[in-house]
Structures are given as structure tokens and as C-alpha cells.
C-alpha positions in Angstrom: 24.5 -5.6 16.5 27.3 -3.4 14.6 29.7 -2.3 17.0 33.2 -0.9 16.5 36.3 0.5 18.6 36.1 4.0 16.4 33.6 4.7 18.9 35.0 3.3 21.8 36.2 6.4 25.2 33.9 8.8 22.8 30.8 10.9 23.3 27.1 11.2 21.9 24.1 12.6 22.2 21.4 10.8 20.6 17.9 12.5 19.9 15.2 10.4 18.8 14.3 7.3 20.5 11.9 5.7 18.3 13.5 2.1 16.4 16.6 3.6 14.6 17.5 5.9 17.8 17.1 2.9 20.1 19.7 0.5 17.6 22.1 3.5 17.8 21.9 3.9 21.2 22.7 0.1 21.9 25.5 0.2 19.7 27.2 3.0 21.0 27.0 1.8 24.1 28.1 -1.9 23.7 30.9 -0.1 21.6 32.2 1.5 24.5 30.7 5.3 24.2 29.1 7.7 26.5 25.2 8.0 25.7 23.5 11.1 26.3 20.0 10.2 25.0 16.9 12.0 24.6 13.2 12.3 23.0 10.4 15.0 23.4 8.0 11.7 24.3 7.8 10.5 27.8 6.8 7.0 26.2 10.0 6.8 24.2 12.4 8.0 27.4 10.6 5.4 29.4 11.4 2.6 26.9 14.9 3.7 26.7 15.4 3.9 30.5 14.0 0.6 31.4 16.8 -0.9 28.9 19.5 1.0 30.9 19.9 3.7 28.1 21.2 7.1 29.6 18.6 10.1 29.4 19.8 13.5 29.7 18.0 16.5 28.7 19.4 17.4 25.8 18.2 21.2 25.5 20.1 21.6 28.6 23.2 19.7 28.6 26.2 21.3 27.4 27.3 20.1 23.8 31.1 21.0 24.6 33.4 18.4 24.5 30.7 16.0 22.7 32.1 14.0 19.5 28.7 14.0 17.2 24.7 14.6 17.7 23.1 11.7 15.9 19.6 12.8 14.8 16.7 10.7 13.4 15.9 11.6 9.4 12.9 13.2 10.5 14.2 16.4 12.3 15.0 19.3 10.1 18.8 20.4 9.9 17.6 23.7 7.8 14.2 23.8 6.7 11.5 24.8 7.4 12.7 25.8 10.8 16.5 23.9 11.7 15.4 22.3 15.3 16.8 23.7 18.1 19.3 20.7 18.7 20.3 21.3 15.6 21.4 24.8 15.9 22.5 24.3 19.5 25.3 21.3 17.9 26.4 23.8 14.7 27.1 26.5 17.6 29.5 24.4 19.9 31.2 22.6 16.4 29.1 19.6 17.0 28.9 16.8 14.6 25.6 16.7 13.4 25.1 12.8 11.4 22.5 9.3 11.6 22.8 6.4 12.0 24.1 5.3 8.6 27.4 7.7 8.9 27.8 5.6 12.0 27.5 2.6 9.5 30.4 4.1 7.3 32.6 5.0 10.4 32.4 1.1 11.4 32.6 -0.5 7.7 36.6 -0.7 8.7 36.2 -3.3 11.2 33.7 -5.3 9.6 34.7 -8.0 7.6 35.2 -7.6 4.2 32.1 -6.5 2.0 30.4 -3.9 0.2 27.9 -1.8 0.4 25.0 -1.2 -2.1 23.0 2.1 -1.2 19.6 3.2 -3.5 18.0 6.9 -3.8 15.6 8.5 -5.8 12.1 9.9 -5.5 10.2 7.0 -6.3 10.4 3.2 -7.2 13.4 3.0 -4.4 11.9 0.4 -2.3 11.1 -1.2 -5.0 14.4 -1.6 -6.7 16.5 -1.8 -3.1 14.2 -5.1 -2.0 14.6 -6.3 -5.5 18.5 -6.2 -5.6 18.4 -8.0 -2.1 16.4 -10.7 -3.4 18.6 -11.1 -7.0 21.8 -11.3 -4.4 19.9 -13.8 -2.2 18.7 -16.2 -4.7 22.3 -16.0 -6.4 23.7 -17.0 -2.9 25.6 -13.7 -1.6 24.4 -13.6 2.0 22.8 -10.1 1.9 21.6 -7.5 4.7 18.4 -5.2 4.3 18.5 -2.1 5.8 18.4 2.0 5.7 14.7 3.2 4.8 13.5 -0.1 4.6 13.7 -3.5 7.4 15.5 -3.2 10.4 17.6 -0.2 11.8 21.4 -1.3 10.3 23.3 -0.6 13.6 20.8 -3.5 15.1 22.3 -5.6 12.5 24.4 -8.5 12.8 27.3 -8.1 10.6 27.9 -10.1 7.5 30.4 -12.9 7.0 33.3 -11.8 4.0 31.7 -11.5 0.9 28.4 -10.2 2.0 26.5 -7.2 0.5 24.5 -4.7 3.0 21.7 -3.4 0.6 20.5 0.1 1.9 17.4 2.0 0.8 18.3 6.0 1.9 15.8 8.6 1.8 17.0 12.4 1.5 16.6 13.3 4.9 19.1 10.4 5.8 21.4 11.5 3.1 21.8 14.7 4.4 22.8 12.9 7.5 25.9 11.5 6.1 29.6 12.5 5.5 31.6 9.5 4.5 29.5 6.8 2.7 31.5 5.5 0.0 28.9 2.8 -1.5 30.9 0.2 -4.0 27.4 0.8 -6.1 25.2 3.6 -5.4 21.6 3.8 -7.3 19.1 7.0 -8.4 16.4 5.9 -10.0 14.3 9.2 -10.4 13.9 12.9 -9.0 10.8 14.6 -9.3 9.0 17.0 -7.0 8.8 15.9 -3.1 9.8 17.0 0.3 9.9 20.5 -0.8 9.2 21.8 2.6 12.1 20.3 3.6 14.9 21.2 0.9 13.4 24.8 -0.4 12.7 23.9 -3.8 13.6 21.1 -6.3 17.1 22.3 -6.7 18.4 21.8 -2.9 16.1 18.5 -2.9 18.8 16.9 -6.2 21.6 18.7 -4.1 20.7 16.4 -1.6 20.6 13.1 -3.3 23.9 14.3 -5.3 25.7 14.0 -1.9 25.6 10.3 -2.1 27.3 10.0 -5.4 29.9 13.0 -4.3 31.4 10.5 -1.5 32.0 7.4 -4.2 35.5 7.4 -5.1 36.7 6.2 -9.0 36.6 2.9 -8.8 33.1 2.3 -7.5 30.0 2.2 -9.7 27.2 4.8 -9.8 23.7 3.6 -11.5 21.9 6.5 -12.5 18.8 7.0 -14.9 19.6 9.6 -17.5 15.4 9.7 -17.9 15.1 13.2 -16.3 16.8 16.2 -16.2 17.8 16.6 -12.6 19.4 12.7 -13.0 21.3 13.6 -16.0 23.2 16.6 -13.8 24.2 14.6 -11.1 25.5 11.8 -14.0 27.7 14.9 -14.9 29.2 15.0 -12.1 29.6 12.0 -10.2 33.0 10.7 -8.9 32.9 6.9 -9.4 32.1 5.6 -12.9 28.6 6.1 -14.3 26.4 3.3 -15.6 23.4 5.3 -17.1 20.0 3.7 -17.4 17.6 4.7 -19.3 13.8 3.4 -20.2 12.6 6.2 -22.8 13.3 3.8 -25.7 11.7 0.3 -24.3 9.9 -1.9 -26.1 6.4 -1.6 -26.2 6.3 -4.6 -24.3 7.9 -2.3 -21.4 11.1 -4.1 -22.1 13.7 -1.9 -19.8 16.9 -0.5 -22.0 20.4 0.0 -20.7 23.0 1.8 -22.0 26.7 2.0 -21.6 28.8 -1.0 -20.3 26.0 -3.4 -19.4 24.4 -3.2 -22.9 25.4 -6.3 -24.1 24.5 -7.8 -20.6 21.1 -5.6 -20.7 20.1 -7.0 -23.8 19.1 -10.3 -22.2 16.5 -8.5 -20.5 13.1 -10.2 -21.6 9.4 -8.8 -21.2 8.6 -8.0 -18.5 5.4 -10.6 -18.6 7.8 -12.8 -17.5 8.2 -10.8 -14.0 4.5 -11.4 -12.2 5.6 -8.7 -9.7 7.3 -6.4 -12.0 4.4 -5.0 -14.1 4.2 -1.3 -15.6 6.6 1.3 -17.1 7.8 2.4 -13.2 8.9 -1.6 -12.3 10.5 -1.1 -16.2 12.8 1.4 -14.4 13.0 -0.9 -11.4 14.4 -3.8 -13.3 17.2 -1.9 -15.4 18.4 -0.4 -11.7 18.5 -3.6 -10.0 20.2 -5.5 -13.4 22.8 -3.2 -13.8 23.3 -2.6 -9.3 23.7 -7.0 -9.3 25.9 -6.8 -12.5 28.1 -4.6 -11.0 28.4 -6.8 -8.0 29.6 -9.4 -10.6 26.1 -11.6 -11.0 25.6 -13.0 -13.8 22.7 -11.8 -16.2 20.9 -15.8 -16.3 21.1 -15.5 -12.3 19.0 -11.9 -12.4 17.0 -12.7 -14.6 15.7 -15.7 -12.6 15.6 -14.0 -9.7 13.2 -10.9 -11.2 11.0 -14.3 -12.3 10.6 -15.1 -8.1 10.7 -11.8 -6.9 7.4 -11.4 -4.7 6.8 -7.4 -4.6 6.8 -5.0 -1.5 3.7 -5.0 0.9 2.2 -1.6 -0.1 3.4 -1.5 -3.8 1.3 -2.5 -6.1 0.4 -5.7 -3.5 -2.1 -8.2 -4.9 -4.8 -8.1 -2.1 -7.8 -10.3 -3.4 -9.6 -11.2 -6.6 -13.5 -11.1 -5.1 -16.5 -11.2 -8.2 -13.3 -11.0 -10.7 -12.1 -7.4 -9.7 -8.6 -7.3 -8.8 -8.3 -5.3 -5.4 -4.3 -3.6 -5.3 -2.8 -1.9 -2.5 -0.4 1.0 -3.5 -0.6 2.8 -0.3 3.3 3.5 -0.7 2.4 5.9 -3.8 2.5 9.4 -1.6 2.8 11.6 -4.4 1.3 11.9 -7.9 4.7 11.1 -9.4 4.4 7.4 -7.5 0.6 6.9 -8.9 1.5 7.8 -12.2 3.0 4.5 -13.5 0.2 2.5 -11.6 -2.4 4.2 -13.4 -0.8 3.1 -16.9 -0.3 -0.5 -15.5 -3.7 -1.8 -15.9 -6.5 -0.8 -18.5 -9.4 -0.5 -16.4 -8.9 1.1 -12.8 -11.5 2.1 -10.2 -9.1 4.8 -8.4 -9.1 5.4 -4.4 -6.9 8.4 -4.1 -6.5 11.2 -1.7 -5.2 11.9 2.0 -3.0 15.0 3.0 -1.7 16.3 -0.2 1.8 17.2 -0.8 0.7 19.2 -4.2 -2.3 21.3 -5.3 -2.2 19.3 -8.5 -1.9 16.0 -9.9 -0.1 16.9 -13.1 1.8 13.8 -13.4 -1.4 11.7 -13.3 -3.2 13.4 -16.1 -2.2 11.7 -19.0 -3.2 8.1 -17.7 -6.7 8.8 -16.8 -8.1 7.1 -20.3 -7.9 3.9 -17.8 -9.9 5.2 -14.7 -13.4 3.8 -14.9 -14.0 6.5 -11.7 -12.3 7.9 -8.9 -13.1 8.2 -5.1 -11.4 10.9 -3.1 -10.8 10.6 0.5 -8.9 12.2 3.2 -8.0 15.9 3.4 -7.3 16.0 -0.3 -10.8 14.3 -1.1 -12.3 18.1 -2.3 -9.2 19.3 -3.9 -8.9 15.9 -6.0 -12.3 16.0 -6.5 -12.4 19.2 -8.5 -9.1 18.5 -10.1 -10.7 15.3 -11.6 -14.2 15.5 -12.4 -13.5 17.3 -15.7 -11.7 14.1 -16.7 -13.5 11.1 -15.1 -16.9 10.4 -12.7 -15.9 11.5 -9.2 -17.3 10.6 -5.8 -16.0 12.0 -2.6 -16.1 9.2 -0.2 -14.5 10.8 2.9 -13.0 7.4 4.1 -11.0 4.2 2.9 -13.7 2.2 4.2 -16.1 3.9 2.0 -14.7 4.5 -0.5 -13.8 0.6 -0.8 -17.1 0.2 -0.8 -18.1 2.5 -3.4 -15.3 1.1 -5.5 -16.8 -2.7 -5.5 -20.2 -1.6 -6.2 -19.2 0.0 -9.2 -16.3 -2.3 -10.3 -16.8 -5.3 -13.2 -15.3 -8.6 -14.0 -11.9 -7.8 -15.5 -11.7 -4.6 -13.3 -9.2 -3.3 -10.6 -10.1 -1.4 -8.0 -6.3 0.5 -6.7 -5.5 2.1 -3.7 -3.1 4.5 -4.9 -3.4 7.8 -2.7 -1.2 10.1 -4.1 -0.7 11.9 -1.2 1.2 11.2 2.3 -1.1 9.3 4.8 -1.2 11.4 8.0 -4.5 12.7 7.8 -6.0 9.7 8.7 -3.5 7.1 9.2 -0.1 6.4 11.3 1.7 6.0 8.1 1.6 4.4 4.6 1.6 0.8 6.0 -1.3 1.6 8.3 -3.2 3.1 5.8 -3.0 -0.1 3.7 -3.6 -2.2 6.3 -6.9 -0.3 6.5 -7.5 -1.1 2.7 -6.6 -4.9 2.9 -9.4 -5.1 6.2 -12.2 -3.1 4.3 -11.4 -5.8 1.4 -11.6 -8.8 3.8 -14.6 -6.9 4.6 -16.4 -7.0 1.6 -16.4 -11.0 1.8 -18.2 -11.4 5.0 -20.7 -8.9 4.3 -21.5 -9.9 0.9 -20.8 -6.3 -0.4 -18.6 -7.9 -3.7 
């Protein structure tokens, strides 16, 4: 694990034992620190105790005196209601900050690297497990971590010369106060976790953050393909390297602008890139090629890489070809931004889509219904989708995944994809996003043994 002497003789409480709260509460406590740690579930506490983790109830212990509150992403600092911890820390002059800050605190005593950290609303997964893989296959010893794999403080720390690669979310960002990434990413902002930051203006204040802590030297890539980008471009500290995919080739050939041009223009089609398919992986690409160019990788070396890269479970994941339809899991896609682009991937879609909506409206998936052969709405949303689609294309509420995977492959010809691509968040039905496409890949295993497709 990450461990450092900054936190050695020093003070925390730590609220949130699920995976990332547990990794912080190890390292603060092989670090040297005093652990005051706490979760609403008896379950969690339970875990933590039996591995010698101190509880304390943290609603009644006295904040004075302690050096920072480390929160998990999920608790709100502000909106809709700030949690009571929350308010409790700002009161005694607490330190409110995740995990990550701890990360930036510690980078001093690790050995030399740098740090690579990737926003945006959507296609961030994407783009930080693709830089990962470019630095991989070019032979940088690299490190996952953030919003995606393993909590970073459970880490082991990279030799010299390694890269940590981290995917952060707003909610985390909001969480941090000194994280000066060598390269930081945004690949997009469009309308998502309003509930959380008010409105769309204190949800870009929040991924600006991140590019106010680079200093001049370092290297922010941001697409200049929205407006909300293009502000926070303005004003960015390190040097900008703008992106931009508005004039590709019709081949979805990704453009970049600025400094890596004459790098960029290497960039072939994107039929070249098996896992890299549609205008959103377009975006993808460009981020990733100009991230690993800044980290001084040569073009040939990327573009090799993008050739192996082998996608994300959950993003556009090739599931099965069963009767010659192409079943695709996209459970990932929470919002109708994140469809979008998977809609104009593929010229013949049988659409699953629905679950607990995060709009009334599916705006952004409008103008790429030409390819839906029909949809089948599930999930809370599965009335609501329903009416907003069956003016545009045959509609059949189908209540669950199960049935409406079934529906789908009835319906579905040679040549045809049926796509899980909800469009909404998953916790209607499901756990999460993962658990909701592990439901789709077991109806489609399903379909085999019953002789349904």
C-alpha cells in the first residue's frame, strides 16, 4: 500500500467503510496516524473491526483537534442536503478531503513519477483504461486507479518512471485540494449529477477544479467540442492541448489541434481500432493520443496500442453473436448523453433502454433513432421512455432485462444488434451498472440453452 510520514503522529476520521474507506483506513494506519473510523452499516463496522480498524462514532466524537475528515465521493458536501459529518467538520475547521488528496499529500515520498488524472461526463473510463493500456504496451510500468480498479492508497507504489493513471469523477474532485496532475484530461460536460451540484454551472465548476491545481508547466487535454469545455480551456493554469472531433473524417477519423497536430495527423481510421468504434470512441482516441504524447510516447507506439486495446466490460462489450445478431452490453451508458454515440455506431439496433431516469427526456438520443429497428423500456423509466419514443420508433414495455432480452431476439435479424444501452442509472433494479450488465450477459447465455435465438 501507499504510505507516507506526512501522515505519521496525525489524526483522522474516516467515514465510509466500503473498498476505498477500508484502503484509506489501512494506510493511515500503517503510516503512523490515529484512525477514528466509522459507517452507518453494522456490516461495514464489523468488517473494519475484525481487521483491527478503530470505530468511533463519529456523530459523537469531538472533531477538535482532528487533522482532516476523509469522506467517500458518495456523501454530499452541499447538495441536496450537506451530511451531517460534513457540517459537523466545516464547524470545528475540519479538513474535509478523499482519498485521492491523500494520494497528492504522499506523491513527495514516492519515487519519482507522474501522475495522469481524466474527467468529463462521459467516455472517461473509456479514455483513462485506454491511456493505461497505450503506457503499458509502450513499457512504462503504469497504475490504474481513482473511479476505476482498485482504491489508489491500496496500491503498491511505482518504481521511478512510472505513471499512476486516475479516472476521477466530480464528486471525488470536489474532494481534492492539491492535485497537481503532470497531464489532466476532460473529455466532455453535458448534463449529470444535477442533484448534486445545483445546476450545470456548479457541475463545470467542479471539474474546473482539477485543471485550477496544474501549475504552467504541466499539460491540460481538453476538448474544445462544447461550450462548458471551451470555458474551462480559458482558464486553465498549465498549458492547453485542445482536442477537438467536430471536423473528423467521415470515416470518424479523430482531429487534433494545437501542438500535437502534426503528431495527430498519423491518426488512421478508426476501422483499424476493433474496440474503438463510433464518433464518442472518436473523442476517446484524440484524448488518449494527445494524454500518451504528452508523456513523451511516440505516435507509431499509440497507434499500435489503440490496434490491441480490448474495451471496458460494460462499454460497448461484445457479448455474443447468436443467429447472426450481435448482442452489446453498454450498461455503463447512465444517461442519454452516454447512449447517444452508441446509437450512431451501428446501423441497425434493437434498443434495451430504461431504469431510474436521471432526465425526463432523451434529447440527446433523438437524432440517431433512424437506426433503431425498436426499443424495449424497462425499469422505472420503462413508461416515461415509452411515451417519449413511440412517436419515433415501435415501442414495447418490457418491465425487465430478462424480458426485454427476450423480446429483443425474437424480433432481431441477421446483421442486427440488439444493445443494452440504459440511459439511465441502474438502481431501480440493480446494485449498480456492472450488476445490471451482468444480468444482460446471463439472459444472453440464456437464450442459447433455451433455444430462444
Amino acid at each position: 500500500m501507499i504510505t507516507a510520514r506526512a501522515f505519521t503522529g496525525k489524526r483522522y476520521a474516516v467515514f465510509g467503510l466500503a473498498r476505498t474507506g477500508l484502503a484509506t483506513a489501512r494506510a493511515l494506519a500503517a503510516s503512523g496516524a490515529e484512525v477514528l473510523a466509522w459507517d452507518d452499516g453494522a456490516a461495514a463496522r464489523d468488517k473494519a473491526a475484525a481487521e483491527g480498524i478503530a470505530l468511533a462514532n463519529l456523530y459523537e466524537t469531538d472533531f477538535a483537534g482532528l487533522d482532516g475528515l476523509l469522506l467517500s465521493p458518495g456523501v454530499p458536501l452541499h447538495l441536496p442536503t450537506p451530511h451531517p459529518l460534513a457540517e459537523k467538520a466545516r464547524a470545528a475547521g475540519v479538513a474535509i478531503m478523499g482519498d485521492i488528496e491523500l494520494f497528492a499529500r504522499a506523491r513527495g515520498e514516492l519515487p519519482a513519477h507522474r501522475v495522469v488524472a481524466i474527467t468529463g461526463t462521459n467516455g472517461k473510463s473509456t479514455t483513462t483504461a485506454l491511456i493505461h493500456h497505450v503506457l503499458k504496451e509502450s513499457g512504462i510500468e503504469a497504475r490504474l486507479g481513482g473511479n476505476i480498479g482498485l482504491p489508489i492508497l491500496g496500491e503498491e507504489p511505482l518504481p521511478e518512471g512510472g505513471v499512476y493513471v486516475l479516472e476521477l469523477s466530480s464528486f471525488q474532485i470536489d474532494l481534492i485540494h492539491n492535485l497537481a496532475a503532470d497531464v489532466a484530461v476532460l473529455t466532455n460536460i453535458t448534463p449529470d449529477h444535477l442533484d448534486r451540484h445545483g445546476d450545470m454551472a456548479g457541475y463545470a465548476h467542479a471539474k474546473e477544479r482539477l485543471f485550477r491545481m496544474q501549475t504552467a508547466e504541466q499539460t491540460a487535454v481538453i476538448s474544445v467540442d462544447d461550450a462548458y469545455c471551451r470555458a474551462i480551456a480559458a482558464v486553465a493554469t498549465a498549458k492547453v492541448c485542445p482536442i477537438s472531433i467536430e471536423a473528423a473524417q467521415p470515416e470518424g477519423v479523430a482531429v487534433l489541434e494545437g501542438q500535437l497536430l502534426a503528431g495527430g495527423a498519423a491518426l488512421g481510421a478508426q476501422s483499424a481500432w476493433p474496440r474503438l468504434q463510433g464518433p464518442h470512441n472518436a473523442q476517446n482516441a484524440a484524448a488518449a493520443f494527445a494524454a500518451t504524447r504528452a508523456l513523451g510516447v511516440a505516435p507509431e507506439q499509440i497507434l499500435r496500442a489503440f490496434e490491441t486495446y480490448p474495451g471496458l466490460p460494460h462499454r460497448m462489450e461484445f457479448v455474443a453473436e447468436i443467429g447472426g445478431v450481435t448482442y452489446l452490453n453498454d450498461s455503463k451508458a447512465t444517461n442519454p448523453t452516454s447512449t447517444a454515440p452508441a446509437l450512431a455506431a451501428y446501423p441497425a439496433i434493437h434498443w434495451i433502454a430504461g431504469g431510474k431516469a436521471k432526465t425526463d427526456e432523451l434529447d440527446a438520443c433523438l437524432p440517431h433513432l433512424g437506426s433503431v429497428r425498436a426499443a424495449y423500456t424497462i425499469g422505472a423509466a420503462e413508461e416515461l421512455f415509452a411515451t417519449l419514443l413511440s412517436p419515433h420508433v415501435p415501442v414495447e414495455k418490457a418491465g425487465t432485462l430478462e424480458n426485454a432480452v427476450k423480446l429483443a431476439a425474437r424480433r432481431a435479424r441477421p446483421g442486427e444488434v440488439v444493445l443494452l444501452s440504459p440511459a439511465c442509472a441502474s438502481y431501480d433494479q440493480f446494485r449498480d451498472f456492472e450488476a445490471r450488465g451482468e444480468a444482460f450477459r446471463a439472459a444472453v447465455a440464456a437464450l442459447r440453452e433455451d433455444g430462444t435465438a
